[in-house]
N, CA, C and O atoms as CSV, one atom per row, in Angstrom:
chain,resi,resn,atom,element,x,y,z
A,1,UNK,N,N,18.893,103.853,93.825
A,1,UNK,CA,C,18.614,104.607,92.617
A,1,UNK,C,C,19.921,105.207,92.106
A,1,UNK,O,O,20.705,105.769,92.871
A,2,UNK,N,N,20.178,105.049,90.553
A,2,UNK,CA,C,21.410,105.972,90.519
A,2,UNK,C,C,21.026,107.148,90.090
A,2,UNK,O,O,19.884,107.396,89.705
A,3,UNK,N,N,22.148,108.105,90.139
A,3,UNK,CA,C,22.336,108.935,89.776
A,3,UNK,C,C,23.507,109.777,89.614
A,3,UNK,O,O,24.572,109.201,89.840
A,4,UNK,N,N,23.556,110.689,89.363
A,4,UNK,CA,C,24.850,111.787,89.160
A,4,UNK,C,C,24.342,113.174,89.988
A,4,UNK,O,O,23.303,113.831,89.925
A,5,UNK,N,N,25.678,113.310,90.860
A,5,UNK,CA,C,25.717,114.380,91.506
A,5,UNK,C,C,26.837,115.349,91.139
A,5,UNK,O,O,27.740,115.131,90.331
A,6,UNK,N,N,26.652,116.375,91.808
A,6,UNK,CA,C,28.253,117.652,91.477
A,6,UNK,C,C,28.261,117.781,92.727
A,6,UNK,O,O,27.301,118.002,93.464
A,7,UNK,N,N,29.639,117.610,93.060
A,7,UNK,CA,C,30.346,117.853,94.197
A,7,UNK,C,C,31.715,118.960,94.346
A,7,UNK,O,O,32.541,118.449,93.590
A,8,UNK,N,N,32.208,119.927,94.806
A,8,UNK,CA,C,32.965,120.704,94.571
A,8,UNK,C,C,34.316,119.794,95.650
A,8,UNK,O,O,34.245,119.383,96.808
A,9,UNK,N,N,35.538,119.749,94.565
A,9,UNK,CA,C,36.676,118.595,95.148
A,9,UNK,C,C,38.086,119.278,94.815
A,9,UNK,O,O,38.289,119.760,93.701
A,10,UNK,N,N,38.890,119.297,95.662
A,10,UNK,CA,C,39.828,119.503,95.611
A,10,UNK,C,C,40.668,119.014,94.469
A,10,UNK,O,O,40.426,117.811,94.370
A,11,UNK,N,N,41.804,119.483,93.283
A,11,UNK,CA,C,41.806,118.906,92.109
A,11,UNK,C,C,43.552,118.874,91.992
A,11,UNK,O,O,44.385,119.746,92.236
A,12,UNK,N,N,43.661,117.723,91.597
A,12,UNK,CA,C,45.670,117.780,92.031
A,12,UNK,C,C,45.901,118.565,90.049
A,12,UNK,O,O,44.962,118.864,89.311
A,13,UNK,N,N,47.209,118.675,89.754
A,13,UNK,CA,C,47.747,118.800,88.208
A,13,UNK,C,C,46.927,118.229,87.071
A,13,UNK,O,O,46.593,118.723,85.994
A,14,UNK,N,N,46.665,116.877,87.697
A,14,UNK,CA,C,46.185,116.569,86.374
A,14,UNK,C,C,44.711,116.303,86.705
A,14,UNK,O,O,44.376,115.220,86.226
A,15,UNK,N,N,43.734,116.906,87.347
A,15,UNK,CA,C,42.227,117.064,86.872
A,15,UNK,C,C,41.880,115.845,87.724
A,15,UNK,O,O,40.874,115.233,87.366
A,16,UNK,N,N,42.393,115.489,88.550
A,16,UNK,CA,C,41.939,114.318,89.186
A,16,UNK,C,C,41.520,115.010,91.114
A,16,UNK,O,O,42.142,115.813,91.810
A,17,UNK,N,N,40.518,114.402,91.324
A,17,UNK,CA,C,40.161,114.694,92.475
A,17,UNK,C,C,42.091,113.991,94.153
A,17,UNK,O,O,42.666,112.905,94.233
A,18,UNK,N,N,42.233,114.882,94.726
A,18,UNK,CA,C,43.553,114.775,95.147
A,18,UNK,C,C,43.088,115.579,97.013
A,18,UNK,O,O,41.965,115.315,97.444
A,19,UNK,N,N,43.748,116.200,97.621
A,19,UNK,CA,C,43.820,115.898,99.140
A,19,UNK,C,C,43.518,114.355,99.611
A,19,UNK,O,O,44.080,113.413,99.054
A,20,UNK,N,N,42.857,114.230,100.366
A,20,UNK,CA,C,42.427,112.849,101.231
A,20,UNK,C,C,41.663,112.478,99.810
A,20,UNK,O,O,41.797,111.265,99.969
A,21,UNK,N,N,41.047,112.563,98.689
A,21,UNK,CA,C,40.640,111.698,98.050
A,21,UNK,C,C,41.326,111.126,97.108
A,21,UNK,O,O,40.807,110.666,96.091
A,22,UNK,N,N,42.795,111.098,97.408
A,22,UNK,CA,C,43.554,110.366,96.488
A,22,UNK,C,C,44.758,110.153,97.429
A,22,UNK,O,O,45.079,110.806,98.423
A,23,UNK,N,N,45.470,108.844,96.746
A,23,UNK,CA,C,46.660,108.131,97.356
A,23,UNK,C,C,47.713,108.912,97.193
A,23,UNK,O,O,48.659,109.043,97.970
A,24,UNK,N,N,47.492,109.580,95.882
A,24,UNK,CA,C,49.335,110.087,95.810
A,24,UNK,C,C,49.045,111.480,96.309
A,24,UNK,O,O,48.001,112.123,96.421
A,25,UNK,N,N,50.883,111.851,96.692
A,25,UNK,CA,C,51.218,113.072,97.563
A,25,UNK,C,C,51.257,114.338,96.133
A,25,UNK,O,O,52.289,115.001,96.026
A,26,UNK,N,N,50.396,114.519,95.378
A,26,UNK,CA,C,50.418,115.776,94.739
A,26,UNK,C,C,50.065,116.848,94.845
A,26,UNK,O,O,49.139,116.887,94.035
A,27,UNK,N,N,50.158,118.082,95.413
A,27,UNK,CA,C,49.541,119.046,95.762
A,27,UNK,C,C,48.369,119.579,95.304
A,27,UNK,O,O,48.394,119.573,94.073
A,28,UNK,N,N,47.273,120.073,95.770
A,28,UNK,CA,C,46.231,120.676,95.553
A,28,UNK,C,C,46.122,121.807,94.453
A,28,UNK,O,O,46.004,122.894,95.019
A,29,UNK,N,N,46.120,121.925,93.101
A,29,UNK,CA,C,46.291,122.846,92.213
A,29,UNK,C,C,44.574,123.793,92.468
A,29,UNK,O,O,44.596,125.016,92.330
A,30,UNK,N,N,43.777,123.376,92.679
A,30,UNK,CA,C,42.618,124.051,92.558
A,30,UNK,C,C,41.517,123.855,92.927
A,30,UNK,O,O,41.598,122.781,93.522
A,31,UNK,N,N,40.416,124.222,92.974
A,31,UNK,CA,C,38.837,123.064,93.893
A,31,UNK,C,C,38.092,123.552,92.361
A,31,UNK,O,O,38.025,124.551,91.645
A,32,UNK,N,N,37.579,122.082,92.403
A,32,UNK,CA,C,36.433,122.631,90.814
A,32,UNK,C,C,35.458,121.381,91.369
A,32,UNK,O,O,35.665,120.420,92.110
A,33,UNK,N,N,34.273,121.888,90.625
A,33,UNK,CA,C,32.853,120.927,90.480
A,33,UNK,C,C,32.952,120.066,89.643
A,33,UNK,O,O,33.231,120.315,88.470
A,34,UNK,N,N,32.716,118.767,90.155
A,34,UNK,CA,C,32.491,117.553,89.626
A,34,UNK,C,C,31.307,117.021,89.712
A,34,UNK,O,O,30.551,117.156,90.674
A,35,UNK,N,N,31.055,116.302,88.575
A,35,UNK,CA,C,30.287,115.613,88.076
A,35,UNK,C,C,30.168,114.182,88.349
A,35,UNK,O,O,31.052,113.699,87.642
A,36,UNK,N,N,29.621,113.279,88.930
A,36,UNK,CA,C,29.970,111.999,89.250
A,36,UNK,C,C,28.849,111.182,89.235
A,36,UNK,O,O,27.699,111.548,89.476
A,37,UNK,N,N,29.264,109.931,88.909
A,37,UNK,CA,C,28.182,108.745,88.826
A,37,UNK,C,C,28.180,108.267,90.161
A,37,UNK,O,O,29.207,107.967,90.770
A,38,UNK,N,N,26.876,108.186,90.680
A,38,UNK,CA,C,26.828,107.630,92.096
A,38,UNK,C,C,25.710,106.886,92.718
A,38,UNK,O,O,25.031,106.600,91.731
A,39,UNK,N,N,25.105,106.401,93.747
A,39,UNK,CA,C,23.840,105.890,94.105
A,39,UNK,C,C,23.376,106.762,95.192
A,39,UNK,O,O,24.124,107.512,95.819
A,40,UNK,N,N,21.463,106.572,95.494
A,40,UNK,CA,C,21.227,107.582,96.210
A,40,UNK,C,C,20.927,106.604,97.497
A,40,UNK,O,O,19.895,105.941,97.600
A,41,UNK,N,N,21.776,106.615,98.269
A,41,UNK,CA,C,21.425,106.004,99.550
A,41,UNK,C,C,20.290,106.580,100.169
A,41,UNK,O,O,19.332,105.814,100.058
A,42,UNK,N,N,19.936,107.897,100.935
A,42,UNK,CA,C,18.799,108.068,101.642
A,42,UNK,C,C,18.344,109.375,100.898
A,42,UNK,O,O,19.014,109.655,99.904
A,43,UNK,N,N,17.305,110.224,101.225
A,43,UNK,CA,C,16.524,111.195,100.949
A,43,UNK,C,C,16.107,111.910,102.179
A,43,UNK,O,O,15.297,111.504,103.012
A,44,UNK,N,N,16.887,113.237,102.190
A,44,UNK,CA,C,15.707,113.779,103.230
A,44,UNK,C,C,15.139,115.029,102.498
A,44,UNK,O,O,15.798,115.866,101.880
A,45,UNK,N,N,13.849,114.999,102.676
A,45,UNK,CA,C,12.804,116.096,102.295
A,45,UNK,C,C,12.945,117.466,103.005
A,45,UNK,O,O,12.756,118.599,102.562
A,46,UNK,N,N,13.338,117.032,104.262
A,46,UNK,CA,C,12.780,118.041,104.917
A,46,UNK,C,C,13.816,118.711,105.180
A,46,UNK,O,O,13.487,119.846,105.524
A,47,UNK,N,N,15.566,118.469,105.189
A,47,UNK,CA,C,16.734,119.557,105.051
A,47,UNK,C,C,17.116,119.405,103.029
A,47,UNK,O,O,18.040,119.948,102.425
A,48,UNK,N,N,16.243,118.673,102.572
A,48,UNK,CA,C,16.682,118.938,100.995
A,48,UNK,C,C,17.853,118.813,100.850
A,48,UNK,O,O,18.616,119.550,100.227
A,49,UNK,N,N,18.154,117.543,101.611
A,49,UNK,CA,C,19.719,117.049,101.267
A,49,UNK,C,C,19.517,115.579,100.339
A,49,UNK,O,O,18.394,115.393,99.873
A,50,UNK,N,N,20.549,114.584,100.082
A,50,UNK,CA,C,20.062,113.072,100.544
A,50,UNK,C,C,21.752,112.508,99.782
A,50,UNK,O,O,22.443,112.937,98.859
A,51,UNK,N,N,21.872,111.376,100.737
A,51,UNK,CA,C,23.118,110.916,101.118
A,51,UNK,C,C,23.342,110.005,99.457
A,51,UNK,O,O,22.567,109.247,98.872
A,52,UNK,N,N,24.318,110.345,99.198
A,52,UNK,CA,C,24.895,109.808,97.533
A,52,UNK,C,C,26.266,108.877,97.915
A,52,UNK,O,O,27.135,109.354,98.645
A,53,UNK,N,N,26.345,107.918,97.524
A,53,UNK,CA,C,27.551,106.877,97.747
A,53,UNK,C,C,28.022,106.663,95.790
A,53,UNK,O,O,27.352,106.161,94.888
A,54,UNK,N,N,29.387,107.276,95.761
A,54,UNK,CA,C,30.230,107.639,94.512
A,54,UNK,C,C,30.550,105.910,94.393
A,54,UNK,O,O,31.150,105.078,95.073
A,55,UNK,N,N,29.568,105.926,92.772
A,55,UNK,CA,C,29.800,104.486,92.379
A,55,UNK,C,C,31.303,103.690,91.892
A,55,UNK,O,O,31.414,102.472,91.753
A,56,UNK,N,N,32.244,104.558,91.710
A,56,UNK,CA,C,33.755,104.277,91.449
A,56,UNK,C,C,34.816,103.949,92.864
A,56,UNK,O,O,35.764,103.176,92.999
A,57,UNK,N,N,34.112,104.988,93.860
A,57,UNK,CA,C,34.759,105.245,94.755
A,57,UNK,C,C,34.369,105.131,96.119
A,57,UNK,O,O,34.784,105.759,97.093
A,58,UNK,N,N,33.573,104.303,96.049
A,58,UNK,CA,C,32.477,104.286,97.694
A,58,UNK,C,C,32.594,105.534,98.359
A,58,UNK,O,O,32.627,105.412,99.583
A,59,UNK,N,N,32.649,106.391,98.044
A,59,UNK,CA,C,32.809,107.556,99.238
A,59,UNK,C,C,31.121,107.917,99.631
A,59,UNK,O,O,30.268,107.499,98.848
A,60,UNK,N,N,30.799,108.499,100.545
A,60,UNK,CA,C,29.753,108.391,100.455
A,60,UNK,C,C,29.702,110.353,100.924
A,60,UNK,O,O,30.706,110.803,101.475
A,61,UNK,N,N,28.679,111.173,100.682
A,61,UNK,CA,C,28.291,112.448,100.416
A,61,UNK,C,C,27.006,112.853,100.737
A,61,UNK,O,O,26.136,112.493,99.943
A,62,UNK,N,N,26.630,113.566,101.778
A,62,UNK,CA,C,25.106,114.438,101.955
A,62,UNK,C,C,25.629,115.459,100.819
A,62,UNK,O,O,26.689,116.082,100.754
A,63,UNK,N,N,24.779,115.426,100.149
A,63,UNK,CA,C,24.640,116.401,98.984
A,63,UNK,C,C,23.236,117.039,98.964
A,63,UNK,O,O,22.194,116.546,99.393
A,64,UNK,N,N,23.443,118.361,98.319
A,64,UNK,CA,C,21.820,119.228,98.439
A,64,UNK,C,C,21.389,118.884,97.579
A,64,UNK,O,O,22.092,118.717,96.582
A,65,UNK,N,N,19.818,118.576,97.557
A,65,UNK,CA,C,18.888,118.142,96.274
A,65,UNK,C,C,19.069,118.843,95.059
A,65,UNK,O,O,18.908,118.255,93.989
A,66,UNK,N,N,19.278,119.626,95.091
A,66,UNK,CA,C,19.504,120.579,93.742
A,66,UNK,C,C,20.338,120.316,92.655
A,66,UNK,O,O,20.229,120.668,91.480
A,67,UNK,N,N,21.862,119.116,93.667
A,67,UNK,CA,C,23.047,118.677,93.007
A,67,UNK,C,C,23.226,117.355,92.676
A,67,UNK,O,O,24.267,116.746,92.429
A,68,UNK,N,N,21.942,116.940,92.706
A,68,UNK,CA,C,21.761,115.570,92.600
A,68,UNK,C,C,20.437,115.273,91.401
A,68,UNK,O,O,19.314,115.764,91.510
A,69,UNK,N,N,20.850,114.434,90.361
A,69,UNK,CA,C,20.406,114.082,88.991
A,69,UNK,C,C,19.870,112.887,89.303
A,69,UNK,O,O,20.657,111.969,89.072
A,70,UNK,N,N,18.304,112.376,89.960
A,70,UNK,CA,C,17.970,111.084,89.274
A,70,UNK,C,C,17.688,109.877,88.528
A,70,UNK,O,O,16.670,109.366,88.994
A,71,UNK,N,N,18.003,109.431,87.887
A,71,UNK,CA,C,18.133,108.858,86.799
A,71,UNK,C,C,17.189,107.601,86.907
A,71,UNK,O,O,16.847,106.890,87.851
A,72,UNK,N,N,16.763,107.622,84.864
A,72,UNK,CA,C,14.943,106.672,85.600
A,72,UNK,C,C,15.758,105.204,84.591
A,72,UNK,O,O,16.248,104.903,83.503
A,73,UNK,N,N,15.391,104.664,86.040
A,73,UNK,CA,C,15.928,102.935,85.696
A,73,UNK,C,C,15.250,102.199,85.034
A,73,UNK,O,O,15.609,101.053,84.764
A,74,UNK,N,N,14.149,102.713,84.649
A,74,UNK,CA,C,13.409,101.751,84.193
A,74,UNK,C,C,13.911,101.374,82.370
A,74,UNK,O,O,14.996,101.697,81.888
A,75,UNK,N,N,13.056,100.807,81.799
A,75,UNK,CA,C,13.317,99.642,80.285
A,75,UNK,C,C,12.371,99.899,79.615
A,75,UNK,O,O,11.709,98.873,79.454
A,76,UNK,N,N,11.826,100.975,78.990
A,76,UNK,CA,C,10.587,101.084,77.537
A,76,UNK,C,C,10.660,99.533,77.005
A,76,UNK,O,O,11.579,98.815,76.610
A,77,UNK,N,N,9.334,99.375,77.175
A,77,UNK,CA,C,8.886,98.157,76.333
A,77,UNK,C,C,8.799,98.451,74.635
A,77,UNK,O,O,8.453,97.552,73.869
């Protein structure tokens, strides 16, 4: 299923996610919430988490239900 989650990421100069989630050596300017297109690998109900794999970036994320946007796949006839 896709969807979009917010994830809070470490952010280099120029607005780009940076520590271990990026190649180049630019220092960490700030942590901000992101917004991201991703898929929902699993669901759990019962800790109200469910595991999101970042569709640009394979990373994959337990994220809390709350931060996670389902999105309906379906096609109006």
């Amino acid at each position: 299923m896709d969807c979009t989650y917010t994830k809070k990421f470490p952010i280099d100069k120029y607005n780009r996610p940076g520590g271990f989630y990026s190649l180049s050596d630019l220092p960490i300017a700030k942590y901000a919430e992101l917004s991201r297109e991703g898929e929902v690998v699993t669901i759990d109900h019962e800790k109200n988490i469910c595991t999101v794999k970042d569709k640009e970036k394979d990373w994959e994320f337990n994220i809390p239900l709350e931060d996670v946007i389902i999105k309906d796949n379906y096609e109006k006839a």
